[in-house]
N, C-alpha and C positions, 0 to 999 in steps of 0.2 A: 193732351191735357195731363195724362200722367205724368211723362219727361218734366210738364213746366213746375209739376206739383213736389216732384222728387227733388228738382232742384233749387227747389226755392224752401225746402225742408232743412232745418239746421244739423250742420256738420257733427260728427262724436266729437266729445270732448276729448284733445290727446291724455294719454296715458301717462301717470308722472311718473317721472323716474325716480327709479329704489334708488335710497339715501345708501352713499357711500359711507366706506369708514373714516373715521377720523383719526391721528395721530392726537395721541395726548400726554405730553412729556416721554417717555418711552414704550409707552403702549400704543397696541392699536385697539379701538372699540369698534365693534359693528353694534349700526344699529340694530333692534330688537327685530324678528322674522326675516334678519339678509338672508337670501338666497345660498349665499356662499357659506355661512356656517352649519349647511347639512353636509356639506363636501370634507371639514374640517374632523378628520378621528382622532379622538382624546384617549389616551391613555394614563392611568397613576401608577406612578413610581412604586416600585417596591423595592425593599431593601435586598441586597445582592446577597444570598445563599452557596447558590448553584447555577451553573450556566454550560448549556450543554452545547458540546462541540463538535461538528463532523469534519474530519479527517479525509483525506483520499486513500482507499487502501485497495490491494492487489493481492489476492487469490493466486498461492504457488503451491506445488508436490512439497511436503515437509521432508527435507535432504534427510531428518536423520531415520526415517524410515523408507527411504529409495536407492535405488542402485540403478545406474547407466552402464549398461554392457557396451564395450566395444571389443573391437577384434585385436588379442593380444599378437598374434604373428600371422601374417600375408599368408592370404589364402583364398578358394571359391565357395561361393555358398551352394551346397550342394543338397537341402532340406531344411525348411522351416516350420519346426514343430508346434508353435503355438501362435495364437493371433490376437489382437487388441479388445480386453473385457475377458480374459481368460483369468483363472486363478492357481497359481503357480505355488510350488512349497520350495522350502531349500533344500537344491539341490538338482533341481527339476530341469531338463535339457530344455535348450530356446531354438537351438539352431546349430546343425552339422556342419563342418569346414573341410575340403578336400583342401592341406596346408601340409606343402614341401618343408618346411621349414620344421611344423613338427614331427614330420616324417626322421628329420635328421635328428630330433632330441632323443625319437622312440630308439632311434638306430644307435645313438652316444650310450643312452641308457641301456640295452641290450650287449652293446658290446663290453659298457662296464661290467654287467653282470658276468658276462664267460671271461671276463680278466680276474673278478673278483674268485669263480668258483675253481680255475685254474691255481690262483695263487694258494688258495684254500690248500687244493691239493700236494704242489710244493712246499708248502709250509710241513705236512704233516709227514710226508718224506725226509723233508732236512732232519726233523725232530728225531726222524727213525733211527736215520744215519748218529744223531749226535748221540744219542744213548749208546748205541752202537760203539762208539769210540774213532765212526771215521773222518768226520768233516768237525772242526776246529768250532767253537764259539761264535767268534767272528762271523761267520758262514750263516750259522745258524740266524744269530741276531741282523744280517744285512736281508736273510728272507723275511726275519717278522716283519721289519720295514717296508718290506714290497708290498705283504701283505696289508697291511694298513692301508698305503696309498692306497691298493687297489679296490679295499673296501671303502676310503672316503669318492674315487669317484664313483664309484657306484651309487653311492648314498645321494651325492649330487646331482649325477641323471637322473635318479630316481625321484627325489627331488622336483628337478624341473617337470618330469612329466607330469607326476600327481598334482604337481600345480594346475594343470589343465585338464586334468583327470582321465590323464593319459592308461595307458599300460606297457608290458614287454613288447608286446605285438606291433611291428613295425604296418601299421594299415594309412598313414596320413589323414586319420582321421579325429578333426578337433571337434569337439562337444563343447558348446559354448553354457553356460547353466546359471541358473538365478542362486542366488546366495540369500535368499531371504523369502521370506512369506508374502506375499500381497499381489498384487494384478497388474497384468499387464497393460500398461496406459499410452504405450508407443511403440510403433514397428516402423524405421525405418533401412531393412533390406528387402530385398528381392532375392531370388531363387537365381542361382548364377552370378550374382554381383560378386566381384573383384573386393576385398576388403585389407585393408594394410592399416598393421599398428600406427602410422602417423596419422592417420586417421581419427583423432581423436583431438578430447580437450575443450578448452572454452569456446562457443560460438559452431561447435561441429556436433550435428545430431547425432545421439547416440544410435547401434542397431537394436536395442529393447530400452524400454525405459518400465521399471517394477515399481510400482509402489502402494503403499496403502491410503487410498480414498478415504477412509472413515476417519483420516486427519489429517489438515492442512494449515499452512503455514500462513500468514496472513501478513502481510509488509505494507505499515502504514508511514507516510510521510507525516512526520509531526514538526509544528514550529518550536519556537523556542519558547514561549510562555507556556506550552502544552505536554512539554518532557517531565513535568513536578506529577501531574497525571498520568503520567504512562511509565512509570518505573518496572519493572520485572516484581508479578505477581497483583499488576492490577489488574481488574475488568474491563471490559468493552463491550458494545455491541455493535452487531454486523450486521449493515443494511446491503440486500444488493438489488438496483431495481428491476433485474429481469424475474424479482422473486416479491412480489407485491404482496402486503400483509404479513410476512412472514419475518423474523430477527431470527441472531443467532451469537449464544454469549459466546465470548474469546476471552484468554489470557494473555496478556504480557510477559512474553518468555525472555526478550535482553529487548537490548535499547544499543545506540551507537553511541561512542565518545566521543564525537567530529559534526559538523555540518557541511551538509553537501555544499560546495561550492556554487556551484548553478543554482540550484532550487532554492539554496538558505533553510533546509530541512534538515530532519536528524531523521535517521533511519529508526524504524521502530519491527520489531519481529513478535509478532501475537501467533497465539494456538486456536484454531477452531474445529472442535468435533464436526464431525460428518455422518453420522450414522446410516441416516436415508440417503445418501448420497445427491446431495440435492446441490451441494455446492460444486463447481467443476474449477480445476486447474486455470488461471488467466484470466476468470473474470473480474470485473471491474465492481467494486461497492465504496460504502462509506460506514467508518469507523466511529460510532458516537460515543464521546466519553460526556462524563459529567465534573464541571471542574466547580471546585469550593471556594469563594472567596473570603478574605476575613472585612472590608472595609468598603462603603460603598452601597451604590442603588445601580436597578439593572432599568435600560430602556431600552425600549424598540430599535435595531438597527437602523431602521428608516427613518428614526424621531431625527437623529444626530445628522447636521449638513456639515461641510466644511467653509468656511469665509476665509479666505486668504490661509494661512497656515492655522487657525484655530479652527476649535469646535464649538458649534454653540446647536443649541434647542430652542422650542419656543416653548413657554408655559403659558399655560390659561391662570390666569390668578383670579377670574373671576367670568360666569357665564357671557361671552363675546368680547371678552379683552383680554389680548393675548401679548406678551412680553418675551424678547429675543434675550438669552442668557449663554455667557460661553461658558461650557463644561471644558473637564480633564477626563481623558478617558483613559482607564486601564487595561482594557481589552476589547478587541473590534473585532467582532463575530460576523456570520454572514444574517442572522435573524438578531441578536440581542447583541449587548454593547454594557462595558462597566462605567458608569461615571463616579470617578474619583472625588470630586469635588465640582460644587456649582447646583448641586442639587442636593434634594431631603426627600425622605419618605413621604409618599400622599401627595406631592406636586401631581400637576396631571401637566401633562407634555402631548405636542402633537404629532399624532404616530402617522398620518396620512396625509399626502397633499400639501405637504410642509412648503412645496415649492410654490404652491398657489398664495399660501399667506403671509412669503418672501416677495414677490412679485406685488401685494398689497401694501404692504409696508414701505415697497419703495414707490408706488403710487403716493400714500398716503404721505412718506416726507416731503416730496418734492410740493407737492400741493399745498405744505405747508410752509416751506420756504418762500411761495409763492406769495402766498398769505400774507407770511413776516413781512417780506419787501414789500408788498402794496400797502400794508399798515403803516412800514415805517415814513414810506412816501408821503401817504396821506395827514402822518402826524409834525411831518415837518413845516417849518414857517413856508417855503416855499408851495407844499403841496397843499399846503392850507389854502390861499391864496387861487 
């Protein structure tokens, strides 16, 4: 009895379906509570100011406070006196060399020296003689000359050795040494390694690398609309995301006069304090400038689609009627966007979901094309009939 009573009970009534939009001359309307216009985010125009920018930028040792040791003449490494996070003054040994080759400068220098103090002695005997009355002018003045020579090569060993911070003492022993104040940030030798001046140069690590951490170089890739912003002695800020919450401001110290080939970039060279050392050599951030416009309204980079080679937006001109307009754009950001023309201040544009209310719009024409031809069918003598 139940079964006959349930079945014999009247069906629900179906459910009507939500009123679609309509096209009307170049708008679309929704009607009032569609579903689809809570999906829809409005934003208003505001006139263009400032528009901030982030850059790709790379964290390097600032070259003019570093020095990269290599090894000036073949040799073994025989002691390594300092190690990576050490803090070094000028002057400070890095690393001892057993090198044959400066064995033979100490041994040039040395020998100049007993050629130099031999001719010394010569000298002052011909001088003796010539007062004397026995040895001729001539004589005399052919030993000042010897003597000269023999004091420039000396001067010249001498010379080479101090250059390595040699001495008299023929030991083969080179002293490699820092030339500057700061820390050691790189060691690549070992205890015994084989080391030769061609060893060196672009692409070849150095065996110390010194520098000062509490300031680093900062190399940002910038486009071409973005160089008017980044001239020598602007500001930046340095995001970098293994450092959450935290900036850190830079300076604009040069800029390039070329664009990279590949990238279509212009090299950009910024200064960042270090003080906690928080920033490390190679990391990877982003450089935010703030750039000034004089002309123009800023929208959402998500508001702007592209349609064949233009740009257009949608504006609401009115609460669920929304209208397709093409803009000019003067700059294309990764968040915000310049439109040059096609817009005014206080328009409100759709910053969300733009694709959803393209995808209606092309419902909504066709629907009405549809429309058109069945009207016009209907209103002819034939479909009259």
């Amino acid at each position: 009895m139940l079964l006959v009573l349930a079945a014999c009970s009247e069906a629900p009534a179906p459910k009507a379906a939500e009123p679609q939009p309509i096209m009307q001359g170049k708008q679309l309307r929704f009607p009032p509570g569609n579903a689809q216009l809570a999906m829809l985010k409005t934003t208003v125009v505001t006139a263009a100011e400032s528009i901030t920018v982030d850059l790709p930028a790379h964290l390097v040792w600032n070259e003019e406070r570093t020095q990269r040791i290599y090894a000036p003449l073949a040799g073994r490494v025989n002691r390594i006196l300092v190690d990576v996070g050490q803090t070094v003054a000028p002057g400070a040994p890095l690393l001892s060399l057993s090198s044959p080759e400066f064995g033979l400068a100490q041994a040039d220098a040395a020998k100049a020296l007993a050629d130099l103090q031999l001719s010394d002695k010569a000298l002052r005997r011909q001088r003796e003689l010539f007062e004397a009355g026995i040895v001729a002018r001539k004589d005399l003045e052919q030993m000042e000359a010897e003597a000269q020579r023999a004091k420039a090569e000396s001067e010249r060993a001498n010379a080479k050795t101090r250059l390595y911070g040699g001495s008299h003492t023929v030991n083969q022993q080179l002293t490699l040494t820092s030339e500057i104040r700061g820390m050691v940030v790189e060691r690549n030798v070992n205890p015994g390694q084989e080391v030769r001046p061609d060893q060196s140069g672009p692409g070849v690590p150095a065996l110390f690398v010194v520098s000062d951490p509490a300031q680093l170089w900062v190399q940002i890739d910038a486009r071409e609309p973005d160089i008017v912003s980044l001239r020598p002695g602007a500001t930046f800020e340095l995001i970098v995301p293994s450092l959450p919450g935290k900036t850190f401001q830079g300076k604009v110290a040069a800029a390039s006069d070329f664009l990279d080939p590949t990238t279509r970039t212009i090299k950009v060279r910024g200064v960042v304090a270090n003080p906690e050392r928080l920033l490390k050599a190679e990391m990877l951030g982003t450089a935010r400038i703030s750039r000034k416009w004089g002309e123009g309204v800023m929208v959402p980079a998500t508001a702007v689609f592209l349609r064949g080679t233009s740009h257009w937006v949608f504006v609401q001109s009115s609460p669920g009627t929304f209208e397709p307009k093409e803009v000019k754009l003067g700059f294309e950001g990764a968040k915000e966007s310049l439109v040059t023309s096609g817009l005014s201040p206080q328009d409100v544009v759709v910053s969300e979901n733009g694709l959803l209310l393209a995808r209606e719009f092309r419902i909504a024409e066709e629907a009405a094309k549809v429309a058109a031809a069945q009207n016009a069918v209907a209103a002819s003598p034939t479909g009259a009939q």
